[in-house]
C-alpha positions in Angstrom: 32.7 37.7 82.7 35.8 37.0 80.7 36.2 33.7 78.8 39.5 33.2 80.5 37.7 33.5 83.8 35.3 30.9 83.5 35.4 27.4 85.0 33.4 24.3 83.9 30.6 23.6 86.1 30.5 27.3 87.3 27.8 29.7 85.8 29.4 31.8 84.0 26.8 35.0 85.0 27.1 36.7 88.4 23.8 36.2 90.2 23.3 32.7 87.7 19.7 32.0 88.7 18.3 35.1 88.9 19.7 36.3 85.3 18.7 33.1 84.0 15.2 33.9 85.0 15.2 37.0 83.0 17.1 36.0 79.7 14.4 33.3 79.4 11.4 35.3 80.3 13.0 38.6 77.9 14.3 35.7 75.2 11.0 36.7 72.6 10.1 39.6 73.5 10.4 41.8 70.5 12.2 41.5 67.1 10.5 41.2 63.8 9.7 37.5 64.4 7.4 37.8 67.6 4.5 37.2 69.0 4.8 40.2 71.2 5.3 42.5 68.5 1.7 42.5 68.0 0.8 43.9 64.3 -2.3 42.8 63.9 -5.6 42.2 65.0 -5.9 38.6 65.4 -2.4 38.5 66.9 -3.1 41.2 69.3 -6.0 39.4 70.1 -4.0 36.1 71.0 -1.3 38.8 73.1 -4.4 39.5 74.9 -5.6 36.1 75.9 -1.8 35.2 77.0 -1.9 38.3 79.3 -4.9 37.3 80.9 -4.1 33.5 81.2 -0.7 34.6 82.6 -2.2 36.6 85.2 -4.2 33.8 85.8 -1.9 31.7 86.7 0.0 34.1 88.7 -2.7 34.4 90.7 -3.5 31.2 91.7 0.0 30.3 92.3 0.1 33.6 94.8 -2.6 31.7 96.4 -1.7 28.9 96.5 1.9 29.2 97.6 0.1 31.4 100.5 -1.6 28.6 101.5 1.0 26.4 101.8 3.0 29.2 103.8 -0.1 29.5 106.0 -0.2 25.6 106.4 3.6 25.2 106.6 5.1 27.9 108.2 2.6 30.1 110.1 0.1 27.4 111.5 2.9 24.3 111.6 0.6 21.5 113.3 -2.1 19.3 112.5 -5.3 20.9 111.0 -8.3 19.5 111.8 -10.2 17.3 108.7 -12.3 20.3 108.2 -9.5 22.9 107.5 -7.6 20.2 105.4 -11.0 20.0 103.4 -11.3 23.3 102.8 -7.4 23.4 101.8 -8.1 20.9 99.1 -11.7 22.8 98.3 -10.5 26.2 97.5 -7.3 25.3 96.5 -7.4 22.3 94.4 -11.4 23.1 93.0 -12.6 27.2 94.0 -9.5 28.6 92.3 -9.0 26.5 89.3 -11.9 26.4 88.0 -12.3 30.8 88.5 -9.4 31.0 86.9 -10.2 28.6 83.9 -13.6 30.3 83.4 -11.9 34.2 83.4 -9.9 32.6 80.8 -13.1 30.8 78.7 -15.0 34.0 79.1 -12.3 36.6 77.7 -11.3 33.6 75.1 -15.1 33.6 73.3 -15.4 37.4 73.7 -12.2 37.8 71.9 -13.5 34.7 69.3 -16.4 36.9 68.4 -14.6 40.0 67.8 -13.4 38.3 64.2 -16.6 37.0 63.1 -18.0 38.3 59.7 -14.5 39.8 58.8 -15.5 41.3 55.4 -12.0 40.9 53.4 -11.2 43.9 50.5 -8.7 41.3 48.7 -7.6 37.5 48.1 -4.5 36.5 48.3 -3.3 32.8 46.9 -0.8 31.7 48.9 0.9 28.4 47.8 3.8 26.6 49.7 6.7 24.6 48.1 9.7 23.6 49.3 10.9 25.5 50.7 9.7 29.0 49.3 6.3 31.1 48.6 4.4 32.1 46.0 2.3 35.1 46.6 -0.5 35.4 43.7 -2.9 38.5 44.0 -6.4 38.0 42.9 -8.8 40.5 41.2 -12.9 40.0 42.2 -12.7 37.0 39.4 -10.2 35.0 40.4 -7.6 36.2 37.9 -4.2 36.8 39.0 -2.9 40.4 38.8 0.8 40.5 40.6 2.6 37.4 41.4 5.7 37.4 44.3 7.8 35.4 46.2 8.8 35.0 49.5 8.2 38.4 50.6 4.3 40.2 50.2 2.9 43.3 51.2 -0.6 44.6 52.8 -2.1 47.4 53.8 -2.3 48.7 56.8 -5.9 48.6 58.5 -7.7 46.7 55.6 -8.2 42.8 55.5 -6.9 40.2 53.2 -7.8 36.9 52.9 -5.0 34.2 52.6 -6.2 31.3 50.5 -3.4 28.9 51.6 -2.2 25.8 49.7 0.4 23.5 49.4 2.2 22.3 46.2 3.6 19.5 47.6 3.7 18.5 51.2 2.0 20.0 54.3 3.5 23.4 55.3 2.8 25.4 57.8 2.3 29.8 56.9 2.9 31.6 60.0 3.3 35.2 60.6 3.7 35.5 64.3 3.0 39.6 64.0 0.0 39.6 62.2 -1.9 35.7 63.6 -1.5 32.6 64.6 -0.6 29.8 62.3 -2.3 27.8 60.1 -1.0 24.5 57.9 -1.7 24.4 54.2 -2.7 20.6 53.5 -2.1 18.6 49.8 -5.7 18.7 48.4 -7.5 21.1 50.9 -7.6 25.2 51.0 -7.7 26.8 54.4 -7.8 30.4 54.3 -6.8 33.0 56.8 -7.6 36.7 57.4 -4.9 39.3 58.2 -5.9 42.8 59.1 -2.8 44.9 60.2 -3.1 47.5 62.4 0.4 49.0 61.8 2.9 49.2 59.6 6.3 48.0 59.3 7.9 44.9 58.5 7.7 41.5 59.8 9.3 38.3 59.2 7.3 34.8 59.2 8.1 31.0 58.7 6.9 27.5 57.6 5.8 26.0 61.0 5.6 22.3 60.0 8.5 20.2 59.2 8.5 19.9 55.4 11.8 18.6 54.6 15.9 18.9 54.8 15.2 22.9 54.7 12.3 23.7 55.8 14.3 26.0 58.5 14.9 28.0 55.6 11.9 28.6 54.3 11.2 32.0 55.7 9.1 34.9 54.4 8.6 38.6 54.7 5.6 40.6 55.3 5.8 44.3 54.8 2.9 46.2 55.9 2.1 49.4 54.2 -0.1 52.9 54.0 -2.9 52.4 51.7 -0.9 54.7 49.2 2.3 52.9 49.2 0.5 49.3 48.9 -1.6 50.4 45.8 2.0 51.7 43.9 3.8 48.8 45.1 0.8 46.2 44.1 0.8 48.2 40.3 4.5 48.0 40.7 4.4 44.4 41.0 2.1 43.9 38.3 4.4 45.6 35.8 6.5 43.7 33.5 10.1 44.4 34.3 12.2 46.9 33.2 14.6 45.8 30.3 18.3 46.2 31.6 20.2 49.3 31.7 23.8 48.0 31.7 25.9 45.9 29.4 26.6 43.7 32.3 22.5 43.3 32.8 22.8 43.0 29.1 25.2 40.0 29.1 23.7 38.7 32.4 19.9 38.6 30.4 21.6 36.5 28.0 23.0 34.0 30.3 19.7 33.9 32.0 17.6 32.8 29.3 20.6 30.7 27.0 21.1 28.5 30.5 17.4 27.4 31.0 16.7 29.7 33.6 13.3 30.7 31.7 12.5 27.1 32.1 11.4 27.7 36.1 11.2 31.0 36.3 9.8 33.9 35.2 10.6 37.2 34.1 7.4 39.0 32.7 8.4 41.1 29.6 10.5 38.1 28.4 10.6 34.4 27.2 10.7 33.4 30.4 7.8 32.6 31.3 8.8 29.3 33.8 6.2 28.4 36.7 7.8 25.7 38.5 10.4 28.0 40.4 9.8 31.8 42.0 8.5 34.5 39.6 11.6 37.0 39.4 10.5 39.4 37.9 10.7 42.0 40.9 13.6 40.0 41.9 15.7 43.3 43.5 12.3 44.9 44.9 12.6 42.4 48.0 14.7 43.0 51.0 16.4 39.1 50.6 16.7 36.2 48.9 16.2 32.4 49.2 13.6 32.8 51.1 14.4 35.2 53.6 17.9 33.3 53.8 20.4 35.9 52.6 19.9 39.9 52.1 19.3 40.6 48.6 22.5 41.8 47.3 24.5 41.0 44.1 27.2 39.0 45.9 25.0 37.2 47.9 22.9 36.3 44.1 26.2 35.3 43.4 26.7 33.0 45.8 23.3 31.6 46.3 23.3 30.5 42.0 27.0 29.0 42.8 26.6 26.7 45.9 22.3 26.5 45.9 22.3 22.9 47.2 24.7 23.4 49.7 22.8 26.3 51.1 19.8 24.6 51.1 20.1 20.9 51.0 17.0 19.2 49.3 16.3 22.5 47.4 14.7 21.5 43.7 16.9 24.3 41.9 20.2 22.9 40.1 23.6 24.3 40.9 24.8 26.3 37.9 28.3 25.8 39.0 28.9 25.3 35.2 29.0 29.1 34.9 32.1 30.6 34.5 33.0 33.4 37.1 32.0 36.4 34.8 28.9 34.6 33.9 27.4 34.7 37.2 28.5 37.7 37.8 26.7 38.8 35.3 23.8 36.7 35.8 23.6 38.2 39.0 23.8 41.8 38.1 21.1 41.1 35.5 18.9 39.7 38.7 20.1 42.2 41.1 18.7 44.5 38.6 15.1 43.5 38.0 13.1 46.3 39.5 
C-alpha cells in the first residue's frame, strides 16, 4: 500500500491479521544468522527437538480446541459431573503429560547422540569487548594461528571451543552451528562444533556486556577439509610485506603512531596483544567485528570516528591523522593478506 494511502490507526496490509500471522511466523526463518539454517550437528539437533515440541503443541491445542467445540457448540447444555470429569481428565492431565513425555523421550535420545564427541582440534576462544580472539592450538597447547572476529572450520570434523572471557561475562553463540554458551571471568566452558555443511554463518555475543555489545558480532566460515588446512597455514604465515608505496607509507604510520602497541602484525615490530591480531587483517569478509564490510573506506572510517561507532570501545580515535595518513594507514591494512 502506498504511504500516501495510509491512515493512522488503520493496518497498513490488506488482510492485516492474517499477514501478520505470517511475517512473524516467516520473520527467522533463514539468513546467515538462524537457527533454522541448521549447519551443524548440535544445532540440527536442537531444530529437531523444536519440530517435535511444536507439533506437540499443535496437537494438543487441535484437541483441545475440539473439545471445547464439542462442549460449546455441538453438545451446548449441561454435561453431567462424569463427562465434565473426564473433560478436565484428558484434557487438563492425559494430553499434557503425552505430549511432555514425546518431548522428554526425543530430548534424551537426541542428548545422547553427542556423548563422547572425540574433537580433532582446540580452539581458544577469548571474549573482550566487544571483539574475538580466535587462537588455534597444536596437541600441546601452543598456539599456531591467531584471528579475530571471524574463524573458520572444517566441514564434518569437530572442534572444541575452549571459551573464556577477558573481562566480563559474554555470551559466544553461533546459531547455525549450536546453541549458546556464556564465557564467565575465571572459569572455561568449552563447546563442540561439528559442521555438517559448508558455507558461512554469522554469530553474536548473547549476554549484555556493555555500551556495544550489539556489535560484537562474528563470522564463522565453514570449509572443505582442503580449503581449511590452506587457509589454517595461511593464517599462520607472517604477513606479506607491502607491495605499494601507499602500503609503504601506511606501514610507517602504523607502527610511528603506536599501533604495534595493541596489535599485531606478525613479520613486524608489532607484536601488541591487548587489541586484535591484524595480521590477516584483508583475509576477513568485515571489520569491527562483523560491523562494517572490510573495505578500505570503510578502514578509513572505522580508524577516524572508532568511538562513535562503537561507544565504550577500548581503541583510541586516531583522528590526529591527517587525511592522507589514514588513507594510507588504511591501504597498508586493507592490504595485509
Amino acid at each position: 500500500m502506498a504511504e500516501k494511502d495510509w491512515q493512522p490507526g488503520e493496518c497498513p496490509l490488506p488482510g492485516c491479521l492474517p499477514a501478520t500471522f505470517w511475517l512473524l511466523f516467516l520473520s527467522g526463518c533463514a539468513g546467515e544468522q538462524s537457527t533454522y539454517t541448521a549447519a551443524g550437528v548440535e544445532a540440527a539437533s536442537t531444530l529437531t527437538l523444536y519440530y517435535w515440541l511444536f507439533a506437540c503443541v499443535i496437537v494438543v491445542w487441535l484437541l483441545l480446541a475440539g473439545i471445547f467445540v464439542y462442549a460449546t457448540r455441538v453438545r451446548p447444555k449441561i454435561h453431567s459431573e462424569k463427562g465434565a470429569s473426564i473433560f478436565v481428565i484428558v484434557g487438563g492431565i492425559v494430553l499434557p503429560t503425552l505430549a511432555l513425555t514425546v518431548i522428554a523421550i526425543v530430548g534424551i535420545i537426541l542428548m545422547t547422540q553427542h556423548r563422547g564427541q572425540e574433537a580433532v582440534r582446540d580452539i581458544r576462544v577469548t571474549g573482550e569487548q566487544y571483539w574475538w580472539r580466535f587462537e588455534y592450538l597444536d596437541h600441546e597447547g601452543k598456539v599456531i594461528a591467531e584471528t579475530a572476529n571471524e574463524f573458520a572450520l572444517p566441514v564434518a570434523e569437530a572442534s572444541r571451543m575452549h571459551l573464556i572471557t577477558a573481562d566480563v561475562i559474554h555470551s559466544f553463540w553461533v546459531p547455525a552451528l549450536a546453541g549458546k554458551v556464556d564465557m564467565i571471568p575465571g572459569r572455561i566452558n568449552e563447546l563442540v562444533l561439528e559442521p555438517i555443511r559448508t558455507g558461512r554463518y554469522r554469530g553474536q555475543c548473547a549476554e549484555f556486556c556493555g555500551a556495544s555489545h550489539a556489535l560484537m558480532g562474528l563470522v564463522a566460515k565453514v570449509k572443505n577439509s582442503e580449503d581449511f588446512q590452506r587457509w589454517l597455514s595461511a593464517q599462520a604465515d607472517d604477513a606479506r610485506p607491502p607491495a605499494t608505496p601507499l602500503s609503504v607509507r601506511g606501514q610507517q604510520v602504523f607502527l610511528q603512531s603506536g599501533c604495534g602497541a595493541c596489535h599485531a602484525v606478525r613479520g613486524t615490530p608489532a607484536n601488541g596483544r591487548l587489541g586484535p591480531d591484524l595480521t590477516h587483517l584483508a583475509s576477513r569478509d568485515r571489520i569491527a567485528a562483523a560491523t562494517f564490510a572490510n573495505d578500505q573506506d570503510k578502514i578509513r572510517r572505522w580508524l577516524a570516528h572508532t568511538g562513535q561507532i562503537k561507544p565504550g570501545v577500548q581503541m583510541p580515535t586516531f583522528d590526529m591523522l591527517s587525511d592522507t595518513e589514514l588513507a594510507a594507514l588504511a591501504a597498508y591494512l586493507g592490504d595485509l593478506q
